[in-house]
PDB file of N, CA, C and O in Angstrom:
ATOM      1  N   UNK A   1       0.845  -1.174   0.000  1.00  0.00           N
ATOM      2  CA  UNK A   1       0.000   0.000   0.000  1.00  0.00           C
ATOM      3  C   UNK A   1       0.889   1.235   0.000  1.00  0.00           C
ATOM      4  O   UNK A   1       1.983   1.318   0.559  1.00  0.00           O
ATOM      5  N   UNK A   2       0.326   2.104  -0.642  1.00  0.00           N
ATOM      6  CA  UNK A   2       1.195   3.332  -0.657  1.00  0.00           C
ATOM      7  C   UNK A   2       0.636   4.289  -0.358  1.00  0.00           C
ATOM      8  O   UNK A   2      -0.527   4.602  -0.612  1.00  0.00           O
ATOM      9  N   UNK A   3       2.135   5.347   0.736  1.00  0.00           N
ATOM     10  CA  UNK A   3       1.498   6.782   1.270  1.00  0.00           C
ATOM     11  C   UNK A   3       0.761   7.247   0.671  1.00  0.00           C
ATOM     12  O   UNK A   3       0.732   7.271  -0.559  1.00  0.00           O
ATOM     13  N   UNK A   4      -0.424   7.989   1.840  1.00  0.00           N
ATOM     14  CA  UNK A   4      -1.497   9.052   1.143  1.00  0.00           C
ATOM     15  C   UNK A   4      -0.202   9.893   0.718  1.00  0.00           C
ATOM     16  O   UNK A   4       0.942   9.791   1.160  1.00  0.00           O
ATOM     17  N   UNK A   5      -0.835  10.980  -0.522  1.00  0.00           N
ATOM     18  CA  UNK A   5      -0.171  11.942  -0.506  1.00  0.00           C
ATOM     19  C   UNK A   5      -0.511  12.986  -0.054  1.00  0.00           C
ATOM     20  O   UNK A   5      -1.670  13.328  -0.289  1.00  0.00           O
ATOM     21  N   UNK A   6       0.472  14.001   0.864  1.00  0.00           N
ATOM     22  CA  UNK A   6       0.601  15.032   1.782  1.00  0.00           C
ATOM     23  C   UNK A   6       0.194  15.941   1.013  1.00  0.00           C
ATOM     24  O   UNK A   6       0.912  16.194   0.046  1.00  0.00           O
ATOM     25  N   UNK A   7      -1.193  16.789   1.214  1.00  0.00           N
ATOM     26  CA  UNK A   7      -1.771  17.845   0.860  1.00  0.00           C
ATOM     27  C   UNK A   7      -0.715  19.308   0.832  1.00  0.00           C
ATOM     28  O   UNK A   7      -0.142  19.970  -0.034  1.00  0.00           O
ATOM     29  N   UNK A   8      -0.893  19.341   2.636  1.00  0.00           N
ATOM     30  CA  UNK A   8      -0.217  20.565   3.109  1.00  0.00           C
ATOM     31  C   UNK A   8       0.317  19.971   4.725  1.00  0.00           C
ATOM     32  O   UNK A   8      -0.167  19.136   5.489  1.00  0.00           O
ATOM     33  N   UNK A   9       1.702  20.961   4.804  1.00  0.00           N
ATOM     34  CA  UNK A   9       2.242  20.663   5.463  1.00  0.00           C
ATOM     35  C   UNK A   9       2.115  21.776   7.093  1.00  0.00           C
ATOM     36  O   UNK A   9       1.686  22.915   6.911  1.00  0.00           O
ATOM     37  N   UNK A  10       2.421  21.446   8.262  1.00  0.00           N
ATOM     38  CA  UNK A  10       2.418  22.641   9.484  1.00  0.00           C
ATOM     39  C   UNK A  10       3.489  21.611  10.462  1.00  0.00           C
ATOM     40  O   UNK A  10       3.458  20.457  10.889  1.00  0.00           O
ATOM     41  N   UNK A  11       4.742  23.184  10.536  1.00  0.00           N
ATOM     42  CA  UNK A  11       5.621  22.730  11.124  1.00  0.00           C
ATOM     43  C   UNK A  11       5.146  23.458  12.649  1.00  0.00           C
ATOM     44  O   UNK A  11       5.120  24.687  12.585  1.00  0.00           O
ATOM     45  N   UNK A  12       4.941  23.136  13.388  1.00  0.00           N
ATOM     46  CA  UNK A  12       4.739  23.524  15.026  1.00  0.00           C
ATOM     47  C   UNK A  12       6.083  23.500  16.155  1.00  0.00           C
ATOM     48  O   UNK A  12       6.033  23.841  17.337  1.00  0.00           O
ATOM     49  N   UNK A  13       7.304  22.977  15.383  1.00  0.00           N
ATOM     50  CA  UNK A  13       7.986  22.510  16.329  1.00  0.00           C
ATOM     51  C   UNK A  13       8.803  23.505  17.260  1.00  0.00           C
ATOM     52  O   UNK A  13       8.782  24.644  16.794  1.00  0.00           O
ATOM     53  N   UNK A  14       9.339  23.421  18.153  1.00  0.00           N
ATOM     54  CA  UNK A  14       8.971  24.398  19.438  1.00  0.00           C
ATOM     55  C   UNK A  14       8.208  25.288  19.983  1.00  0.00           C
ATOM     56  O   UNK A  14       8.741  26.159  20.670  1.00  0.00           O
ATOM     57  N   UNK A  15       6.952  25.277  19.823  1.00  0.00           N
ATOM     58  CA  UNK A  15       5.819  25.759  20.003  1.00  0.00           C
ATOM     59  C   UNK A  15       5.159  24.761  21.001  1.00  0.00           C
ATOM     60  O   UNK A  15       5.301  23.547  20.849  1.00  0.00           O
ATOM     61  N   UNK A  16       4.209  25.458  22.343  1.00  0.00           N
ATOM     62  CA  UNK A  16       3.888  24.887  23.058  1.00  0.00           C
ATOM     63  C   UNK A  16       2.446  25.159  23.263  1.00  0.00           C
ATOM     64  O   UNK A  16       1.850  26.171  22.894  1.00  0.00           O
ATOM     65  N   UNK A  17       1.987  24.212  23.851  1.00  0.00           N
ATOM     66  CA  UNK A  17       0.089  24.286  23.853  1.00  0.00           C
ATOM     67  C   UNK A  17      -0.197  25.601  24.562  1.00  0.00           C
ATOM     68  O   UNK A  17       0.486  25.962  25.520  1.00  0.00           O
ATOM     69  N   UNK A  18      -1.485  26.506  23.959  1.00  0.00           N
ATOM     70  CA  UNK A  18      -2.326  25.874  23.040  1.00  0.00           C
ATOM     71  C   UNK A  18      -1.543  25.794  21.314  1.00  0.00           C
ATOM     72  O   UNK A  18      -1.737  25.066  20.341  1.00  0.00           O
ATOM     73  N   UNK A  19      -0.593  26.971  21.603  1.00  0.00           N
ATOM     74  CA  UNK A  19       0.288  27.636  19.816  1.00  0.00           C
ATOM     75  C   UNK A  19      -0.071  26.365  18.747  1.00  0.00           C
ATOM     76  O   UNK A  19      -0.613  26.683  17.688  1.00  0.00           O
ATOM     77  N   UNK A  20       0.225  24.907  19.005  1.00  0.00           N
ATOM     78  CA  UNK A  20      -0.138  23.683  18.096  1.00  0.00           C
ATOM     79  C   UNK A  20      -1.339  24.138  17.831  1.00  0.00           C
ATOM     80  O   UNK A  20      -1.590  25.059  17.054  1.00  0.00           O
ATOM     81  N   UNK A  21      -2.323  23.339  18.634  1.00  0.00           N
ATOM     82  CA  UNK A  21      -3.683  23.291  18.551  1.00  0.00           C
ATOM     83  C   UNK A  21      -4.459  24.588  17.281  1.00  0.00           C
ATOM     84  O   UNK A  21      -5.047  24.447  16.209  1.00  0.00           O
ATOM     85  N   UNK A  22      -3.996  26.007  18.258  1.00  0.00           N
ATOM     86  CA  UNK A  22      -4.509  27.006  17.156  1.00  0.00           C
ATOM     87  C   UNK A  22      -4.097  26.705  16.276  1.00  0.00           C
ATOM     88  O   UNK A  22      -4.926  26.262  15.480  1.00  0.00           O
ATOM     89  N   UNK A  23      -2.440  26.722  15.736  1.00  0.00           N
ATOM     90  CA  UNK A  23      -2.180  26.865  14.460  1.00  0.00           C
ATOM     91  C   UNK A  23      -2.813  25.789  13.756  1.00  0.00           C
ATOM     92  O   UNK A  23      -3.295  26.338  12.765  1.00  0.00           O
ATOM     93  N   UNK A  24      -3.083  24.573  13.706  1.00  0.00           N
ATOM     94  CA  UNK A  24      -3.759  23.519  13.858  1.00  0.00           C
ATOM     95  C   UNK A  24      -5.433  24.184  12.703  1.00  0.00           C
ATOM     96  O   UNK A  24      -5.684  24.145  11.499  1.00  0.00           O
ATOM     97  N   UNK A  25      -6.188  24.723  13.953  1.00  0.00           N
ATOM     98  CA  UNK A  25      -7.207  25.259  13.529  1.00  0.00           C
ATOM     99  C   UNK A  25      -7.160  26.058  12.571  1.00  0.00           C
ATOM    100  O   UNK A  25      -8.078  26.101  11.752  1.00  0.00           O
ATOM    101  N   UNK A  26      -6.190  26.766  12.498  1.00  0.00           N
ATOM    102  CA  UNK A  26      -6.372  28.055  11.295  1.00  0.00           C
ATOM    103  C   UNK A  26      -5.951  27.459  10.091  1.00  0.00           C
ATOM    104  O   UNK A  26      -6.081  28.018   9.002  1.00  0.00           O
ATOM    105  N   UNK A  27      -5.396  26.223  10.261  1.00  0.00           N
ATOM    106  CA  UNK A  27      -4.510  25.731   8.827  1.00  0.00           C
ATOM    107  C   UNK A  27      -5.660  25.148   8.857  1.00  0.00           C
ATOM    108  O   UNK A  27      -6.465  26.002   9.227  1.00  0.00           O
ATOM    109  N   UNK A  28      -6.127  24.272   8.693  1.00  0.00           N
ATOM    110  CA  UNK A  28      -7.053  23.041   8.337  1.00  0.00           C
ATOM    111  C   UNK A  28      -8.297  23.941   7.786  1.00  0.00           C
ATOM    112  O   UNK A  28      -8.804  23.533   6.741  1.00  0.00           O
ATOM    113  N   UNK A  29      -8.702  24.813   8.219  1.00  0.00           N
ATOM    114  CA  UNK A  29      -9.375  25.709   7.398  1.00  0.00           C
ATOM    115  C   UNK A  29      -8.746  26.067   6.083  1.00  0.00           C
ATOM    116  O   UNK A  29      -9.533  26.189   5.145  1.00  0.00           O
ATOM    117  N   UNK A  30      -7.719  26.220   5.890  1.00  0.00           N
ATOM    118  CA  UNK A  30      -7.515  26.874   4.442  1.00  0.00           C
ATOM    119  C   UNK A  30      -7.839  25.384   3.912  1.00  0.00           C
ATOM    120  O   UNK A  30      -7.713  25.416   2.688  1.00  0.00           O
ATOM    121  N   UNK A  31      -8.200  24.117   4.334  1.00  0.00           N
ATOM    122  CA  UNK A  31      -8.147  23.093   3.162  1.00  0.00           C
ATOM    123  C   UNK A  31      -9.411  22.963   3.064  1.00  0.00           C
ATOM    124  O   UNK A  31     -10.223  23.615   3.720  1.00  0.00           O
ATOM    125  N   UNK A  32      -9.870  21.483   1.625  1.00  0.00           N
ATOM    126  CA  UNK A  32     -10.881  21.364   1.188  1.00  0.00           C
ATOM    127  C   UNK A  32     -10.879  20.477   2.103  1.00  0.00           C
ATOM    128  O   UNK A  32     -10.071  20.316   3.018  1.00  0.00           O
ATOM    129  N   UNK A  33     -12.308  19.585   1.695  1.00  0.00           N
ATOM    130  CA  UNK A  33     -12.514  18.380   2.217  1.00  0.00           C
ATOM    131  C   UNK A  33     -11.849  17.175   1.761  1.00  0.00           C
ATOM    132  O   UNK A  33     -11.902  16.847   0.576  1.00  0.00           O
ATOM    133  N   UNK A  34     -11.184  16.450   2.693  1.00  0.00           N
ATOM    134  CA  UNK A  34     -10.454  15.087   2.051  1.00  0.00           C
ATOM    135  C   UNK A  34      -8.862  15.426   2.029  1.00  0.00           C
ATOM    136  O   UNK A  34      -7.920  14.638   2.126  1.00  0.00           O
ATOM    137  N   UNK A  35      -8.850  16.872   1.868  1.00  0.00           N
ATOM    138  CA  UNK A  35      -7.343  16.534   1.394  1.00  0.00           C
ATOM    139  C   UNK A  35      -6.601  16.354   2.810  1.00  0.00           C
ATOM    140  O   UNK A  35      -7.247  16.467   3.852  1.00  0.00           O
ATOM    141  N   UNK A  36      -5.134  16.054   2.816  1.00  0.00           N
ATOM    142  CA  UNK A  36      -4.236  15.476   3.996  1.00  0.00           C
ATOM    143  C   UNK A  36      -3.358  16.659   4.190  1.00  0.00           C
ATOM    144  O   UNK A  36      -2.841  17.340   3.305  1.00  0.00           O
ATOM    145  N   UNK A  37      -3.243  16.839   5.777  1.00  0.00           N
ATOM    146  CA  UNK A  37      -2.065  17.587   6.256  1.00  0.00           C
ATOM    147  C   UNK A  37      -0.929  16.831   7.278  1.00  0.00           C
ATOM    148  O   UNK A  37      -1.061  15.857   8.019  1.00  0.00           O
ATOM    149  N   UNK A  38      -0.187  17.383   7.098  1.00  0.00           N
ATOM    150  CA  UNK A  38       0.914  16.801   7.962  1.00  0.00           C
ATOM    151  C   UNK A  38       1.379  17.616   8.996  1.00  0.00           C
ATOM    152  O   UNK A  38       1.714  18.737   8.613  1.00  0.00           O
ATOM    153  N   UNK A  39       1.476  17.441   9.945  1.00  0.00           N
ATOM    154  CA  UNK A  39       1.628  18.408  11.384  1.00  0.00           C
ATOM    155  C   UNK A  39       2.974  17.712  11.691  1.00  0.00           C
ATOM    156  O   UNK A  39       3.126  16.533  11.371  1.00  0.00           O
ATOM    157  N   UNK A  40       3.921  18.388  12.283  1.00  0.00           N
ATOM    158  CA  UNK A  40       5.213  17.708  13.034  1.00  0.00           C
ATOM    159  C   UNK A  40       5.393  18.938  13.845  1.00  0.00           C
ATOM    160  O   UNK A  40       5.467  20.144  13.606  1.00  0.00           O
ATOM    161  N   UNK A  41       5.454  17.820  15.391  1.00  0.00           N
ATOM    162  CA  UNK A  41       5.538  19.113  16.618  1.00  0.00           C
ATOM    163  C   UNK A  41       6.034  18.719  17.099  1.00  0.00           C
ATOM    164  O   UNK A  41       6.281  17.575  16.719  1.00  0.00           O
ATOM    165  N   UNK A  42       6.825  19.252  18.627  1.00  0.00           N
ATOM    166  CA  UNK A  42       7.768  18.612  19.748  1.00  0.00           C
ATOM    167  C   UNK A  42       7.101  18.887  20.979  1.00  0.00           C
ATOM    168  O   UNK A  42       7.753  18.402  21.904  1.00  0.00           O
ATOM    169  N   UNK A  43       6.173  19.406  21.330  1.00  0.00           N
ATOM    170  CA  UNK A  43       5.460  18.821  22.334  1.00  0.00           C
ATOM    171  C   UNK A  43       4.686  17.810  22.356  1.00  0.00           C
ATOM    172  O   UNK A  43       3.884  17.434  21.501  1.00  0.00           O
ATOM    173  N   UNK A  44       5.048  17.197  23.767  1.00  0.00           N
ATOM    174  CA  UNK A  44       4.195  15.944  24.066  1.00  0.00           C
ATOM    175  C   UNK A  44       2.609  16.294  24.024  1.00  0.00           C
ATOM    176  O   UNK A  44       1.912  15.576  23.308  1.00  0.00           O
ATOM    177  N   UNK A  45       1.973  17.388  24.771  1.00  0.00           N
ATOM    178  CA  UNK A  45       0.674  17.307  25.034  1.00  0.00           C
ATOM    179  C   UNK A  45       0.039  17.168  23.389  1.00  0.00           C
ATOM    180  O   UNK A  45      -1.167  16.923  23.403  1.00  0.00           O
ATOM    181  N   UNK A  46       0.453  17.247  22.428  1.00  0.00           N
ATOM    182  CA  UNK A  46      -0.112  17.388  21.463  1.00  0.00           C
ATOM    183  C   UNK A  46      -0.523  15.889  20.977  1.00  0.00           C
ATOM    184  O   UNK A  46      -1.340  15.770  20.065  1.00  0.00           O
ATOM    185  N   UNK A  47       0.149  14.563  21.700  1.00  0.00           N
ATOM    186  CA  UNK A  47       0.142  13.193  21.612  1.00  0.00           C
ATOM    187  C   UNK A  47      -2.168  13.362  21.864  1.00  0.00           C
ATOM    188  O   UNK A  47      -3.162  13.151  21.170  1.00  0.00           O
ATOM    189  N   UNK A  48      -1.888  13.795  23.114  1.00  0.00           N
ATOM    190  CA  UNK A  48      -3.739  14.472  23.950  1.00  0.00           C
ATOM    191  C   UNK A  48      -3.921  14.786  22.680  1.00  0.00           C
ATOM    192  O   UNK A  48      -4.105  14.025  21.730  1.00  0.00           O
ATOM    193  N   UNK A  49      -3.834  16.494  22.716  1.00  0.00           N
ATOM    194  CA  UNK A  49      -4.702  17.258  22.078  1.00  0.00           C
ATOM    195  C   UNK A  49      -5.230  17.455  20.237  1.00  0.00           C
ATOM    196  O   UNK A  49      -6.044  18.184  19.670  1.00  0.00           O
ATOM    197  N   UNK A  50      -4.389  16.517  19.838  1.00  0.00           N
ATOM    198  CA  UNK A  50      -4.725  16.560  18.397  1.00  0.00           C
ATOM    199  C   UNK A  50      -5.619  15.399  18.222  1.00  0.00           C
ATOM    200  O   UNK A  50      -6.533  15.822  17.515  1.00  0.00           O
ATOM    201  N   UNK A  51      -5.780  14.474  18.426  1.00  0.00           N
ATOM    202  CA  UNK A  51      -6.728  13.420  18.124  1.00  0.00           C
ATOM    203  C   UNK A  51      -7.725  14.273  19.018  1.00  0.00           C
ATOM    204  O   UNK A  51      -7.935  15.046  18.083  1.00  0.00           O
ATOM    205  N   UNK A  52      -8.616  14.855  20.155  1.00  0.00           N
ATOM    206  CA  UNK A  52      -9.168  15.176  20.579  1.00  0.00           C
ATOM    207  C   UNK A  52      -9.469  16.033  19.366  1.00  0.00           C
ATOM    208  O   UNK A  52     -10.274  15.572  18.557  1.00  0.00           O
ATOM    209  N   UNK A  53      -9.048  16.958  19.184  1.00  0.00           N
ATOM    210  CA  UNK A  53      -9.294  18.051  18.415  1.00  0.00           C
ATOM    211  C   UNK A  53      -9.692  17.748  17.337  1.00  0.00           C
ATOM    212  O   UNK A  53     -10.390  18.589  16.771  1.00  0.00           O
ATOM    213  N   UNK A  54      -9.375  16.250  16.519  1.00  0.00           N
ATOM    214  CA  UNK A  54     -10.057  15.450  15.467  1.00  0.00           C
ATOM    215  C   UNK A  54     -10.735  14.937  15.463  1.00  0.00           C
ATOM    216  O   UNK A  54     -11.163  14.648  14.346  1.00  0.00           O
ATOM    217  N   UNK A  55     -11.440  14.365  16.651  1.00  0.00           N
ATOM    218  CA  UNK A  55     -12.155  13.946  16.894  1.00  0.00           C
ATOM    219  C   UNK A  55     -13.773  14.610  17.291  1.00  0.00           C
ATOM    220  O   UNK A  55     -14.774  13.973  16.964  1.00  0.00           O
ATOM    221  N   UNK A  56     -13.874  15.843  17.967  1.00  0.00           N
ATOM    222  CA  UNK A  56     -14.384  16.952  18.058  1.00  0.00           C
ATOM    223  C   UNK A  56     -14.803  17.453  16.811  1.00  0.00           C
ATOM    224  O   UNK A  56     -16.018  17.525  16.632  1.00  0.00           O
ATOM    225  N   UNK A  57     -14.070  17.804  15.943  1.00  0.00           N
ATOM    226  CA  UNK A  57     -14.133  18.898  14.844  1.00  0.00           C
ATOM    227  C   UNK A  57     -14.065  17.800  13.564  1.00  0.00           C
ATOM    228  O   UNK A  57     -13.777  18.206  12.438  1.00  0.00           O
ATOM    229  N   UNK A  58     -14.348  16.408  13.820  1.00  0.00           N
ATOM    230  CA  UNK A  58     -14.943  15.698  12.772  1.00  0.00           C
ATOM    231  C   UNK A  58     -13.658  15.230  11.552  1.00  0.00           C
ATOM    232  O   UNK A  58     -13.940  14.572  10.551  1.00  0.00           O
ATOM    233  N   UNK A  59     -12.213  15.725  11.880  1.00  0.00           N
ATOM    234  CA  UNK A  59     -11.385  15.268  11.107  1.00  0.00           C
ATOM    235  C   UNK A  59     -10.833  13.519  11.236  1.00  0.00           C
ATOM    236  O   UNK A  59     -11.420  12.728  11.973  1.00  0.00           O
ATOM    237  N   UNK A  60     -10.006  13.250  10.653  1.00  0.00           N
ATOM    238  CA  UNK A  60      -9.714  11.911  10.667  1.00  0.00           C
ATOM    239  C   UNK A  60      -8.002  11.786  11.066  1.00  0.00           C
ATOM    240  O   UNK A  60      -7.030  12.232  10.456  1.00  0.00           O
ATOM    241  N   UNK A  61      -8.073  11.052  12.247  1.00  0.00           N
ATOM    242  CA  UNK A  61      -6.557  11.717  12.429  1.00  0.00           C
ATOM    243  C   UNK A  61      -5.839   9.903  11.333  1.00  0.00           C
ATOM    244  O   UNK A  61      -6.056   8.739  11.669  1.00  0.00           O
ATOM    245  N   UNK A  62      -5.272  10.245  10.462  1.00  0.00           N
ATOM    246  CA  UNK A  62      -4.825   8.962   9.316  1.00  0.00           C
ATOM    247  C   UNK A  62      -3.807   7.876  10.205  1.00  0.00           C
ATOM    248  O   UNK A  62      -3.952   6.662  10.343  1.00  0.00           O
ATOM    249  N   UNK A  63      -2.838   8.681  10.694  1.00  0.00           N
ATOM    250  CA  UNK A  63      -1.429   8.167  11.000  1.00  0.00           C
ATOM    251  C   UNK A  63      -1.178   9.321  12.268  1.00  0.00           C
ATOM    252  O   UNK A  63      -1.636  10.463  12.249  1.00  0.00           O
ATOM    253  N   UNK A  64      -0.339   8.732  13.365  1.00  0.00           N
ATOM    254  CA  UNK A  64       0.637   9.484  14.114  1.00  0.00           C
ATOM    255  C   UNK A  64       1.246   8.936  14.752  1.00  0.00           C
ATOM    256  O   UNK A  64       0.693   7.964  15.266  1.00  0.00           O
ATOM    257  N   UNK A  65       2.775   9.194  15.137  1.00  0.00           N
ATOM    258  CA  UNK A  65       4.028   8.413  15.339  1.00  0.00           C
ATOM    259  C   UNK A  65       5.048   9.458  15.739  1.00  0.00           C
ATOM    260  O   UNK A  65       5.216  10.555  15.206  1.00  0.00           O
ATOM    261  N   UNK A  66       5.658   8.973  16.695  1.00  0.00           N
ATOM    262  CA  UNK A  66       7.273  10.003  16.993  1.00  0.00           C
ATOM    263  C   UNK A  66       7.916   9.169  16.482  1.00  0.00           C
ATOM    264  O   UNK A  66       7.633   7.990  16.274  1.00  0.00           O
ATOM    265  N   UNK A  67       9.442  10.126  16.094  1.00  0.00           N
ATOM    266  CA  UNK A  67      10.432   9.786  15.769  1.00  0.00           C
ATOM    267  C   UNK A  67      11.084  10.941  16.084  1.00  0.00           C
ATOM    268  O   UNK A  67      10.705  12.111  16.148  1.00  0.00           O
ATOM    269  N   UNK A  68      12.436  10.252  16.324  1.00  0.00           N
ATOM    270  CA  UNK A  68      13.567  11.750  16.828  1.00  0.00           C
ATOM    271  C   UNK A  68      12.766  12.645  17.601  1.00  0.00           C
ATOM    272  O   UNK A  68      12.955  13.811  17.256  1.00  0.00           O
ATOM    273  N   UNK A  69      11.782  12.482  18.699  1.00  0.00           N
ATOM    274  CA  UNK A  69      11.816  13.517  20.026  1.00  0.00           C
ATOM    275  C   UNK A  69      10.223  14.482  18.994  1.00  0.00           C
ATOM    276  O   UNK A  69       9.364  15.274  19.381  1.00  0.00           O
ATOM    277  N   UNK A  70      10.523  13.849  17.629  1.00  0.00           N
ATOM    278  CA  UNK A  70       8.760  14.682  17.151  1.00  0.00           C
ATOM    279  C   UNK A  70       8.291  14.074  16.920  1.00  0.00           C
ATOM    280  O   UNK A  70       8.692  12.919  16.774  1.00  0.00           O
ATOM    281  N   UNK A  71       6.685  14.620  16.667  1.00  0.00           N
ATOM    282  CA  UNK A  71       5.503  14.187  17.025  1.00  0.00           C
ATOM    283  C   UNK A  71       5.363  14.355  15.690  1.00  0.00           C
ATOM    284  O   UNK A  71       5.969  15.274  15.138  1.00  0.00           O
ATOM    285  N   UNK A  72       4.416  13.357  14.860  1.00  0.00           N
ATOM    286  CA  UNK A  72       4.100  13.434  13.160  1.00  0.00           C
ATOM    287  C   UNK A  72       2.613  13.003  13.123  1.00  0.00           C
ATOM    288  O   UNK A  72       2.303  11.828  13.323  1.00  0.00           O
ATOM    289  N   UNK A  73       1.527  14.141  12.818  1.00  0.00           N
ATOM    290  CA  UNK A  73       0.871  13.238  12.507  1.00  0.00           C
ATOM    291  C   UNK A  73       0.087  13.960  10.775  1.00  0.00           C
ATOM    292  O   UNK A  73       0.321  14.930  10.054  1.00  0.00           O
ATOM    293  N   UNK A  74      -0.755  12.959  10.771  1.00  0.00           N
ATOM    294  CA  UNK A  74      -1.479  12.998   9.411  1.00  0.00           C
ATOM    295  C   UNK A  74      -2.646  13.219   9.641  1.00  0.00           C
ATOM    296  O   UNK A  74      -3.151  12.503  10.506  1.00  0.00           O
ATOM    297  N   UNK A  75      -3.579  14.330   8.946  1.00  0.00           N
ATOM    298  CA  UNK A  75      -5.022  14.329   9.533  1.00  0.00           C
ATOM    299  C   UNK A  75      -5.689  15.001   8.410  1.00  0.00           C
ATOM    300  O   UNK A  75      -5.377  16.123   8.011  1.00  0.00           O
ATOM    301  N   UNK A  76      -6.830  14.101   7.809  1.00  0.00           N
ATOM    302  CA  UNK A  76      -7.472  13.866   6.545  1.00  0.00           C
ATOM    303  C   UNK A  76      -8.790  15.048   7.050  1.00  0.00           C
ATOM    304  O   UNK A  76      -9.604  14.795   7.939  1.00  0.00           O
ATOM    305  N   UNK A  77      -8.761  15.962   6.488  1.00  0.00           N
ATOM    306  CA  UNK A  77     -10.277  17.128   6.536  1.00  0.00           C
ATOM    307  C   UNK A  77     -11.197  16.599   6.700  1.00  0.00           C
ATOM    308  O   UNK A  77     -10.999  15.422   6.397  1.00  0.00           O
ATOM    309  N   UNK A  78     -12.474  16.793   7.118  1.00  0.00           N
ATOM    310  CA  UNK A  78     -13.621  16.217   7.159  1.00  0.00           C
ATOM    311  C   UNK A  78     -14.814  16.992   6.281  1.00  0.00           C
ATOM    312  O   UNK A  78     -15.954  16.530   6.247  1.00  0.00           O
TER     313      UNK A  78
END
C-alpha cells in the first residue's frame, strides 16, 4: 500500500500548547474536504490534544508516530 499523498504541510515545532492546537485550527481551514495535512511538533501534550481536536471537529486523524523527540501526525479534513 502506498502513502497518502501530503496535501499541506504545518511545522509547530517548538511551540507549546495551546500555539499547536490554534495553528492547527487556522490551517485546516484553508483546506478542502479530504485533502491530507501533515503536522510535526515537539510537544508531548499534542500526543492528547490533536486526536481530541479530530475527533471533536470531525477530522480523521490517518497516521501518528514520533520519531527523533517529534511528534508526526497525518489528519485527513472532514
Amino acid at each position: 500500500m502506498s502513502k497518502p499523498e501530503v496535501s499541506h504541510k504545518l511545522d509547530t515545532k517548538g511551540l507549546y500548547c495551546p500555539e499547536p492546537v490554534m495553528m492547527l485550527h487556522t490551517k485546516i481551514d484553508e483546506l478542502s474536504a479530504g485533502e491530507l495535512l501533515e503536522v510535526v511538533a515537539t510537544d508531548p501534550s499534542t500526543k492528547r490534544d490533536i486526536p481530541k481536536f479530530c475527533g471533536f471537529l470531525g477530522h480523521e486523524l490517518v497516521e501518528q508516530c514520533e520519531k527523533d523527540a517529534n511528534f508526526y501526525y497525518l489528519i485527513k479534513k472532514g
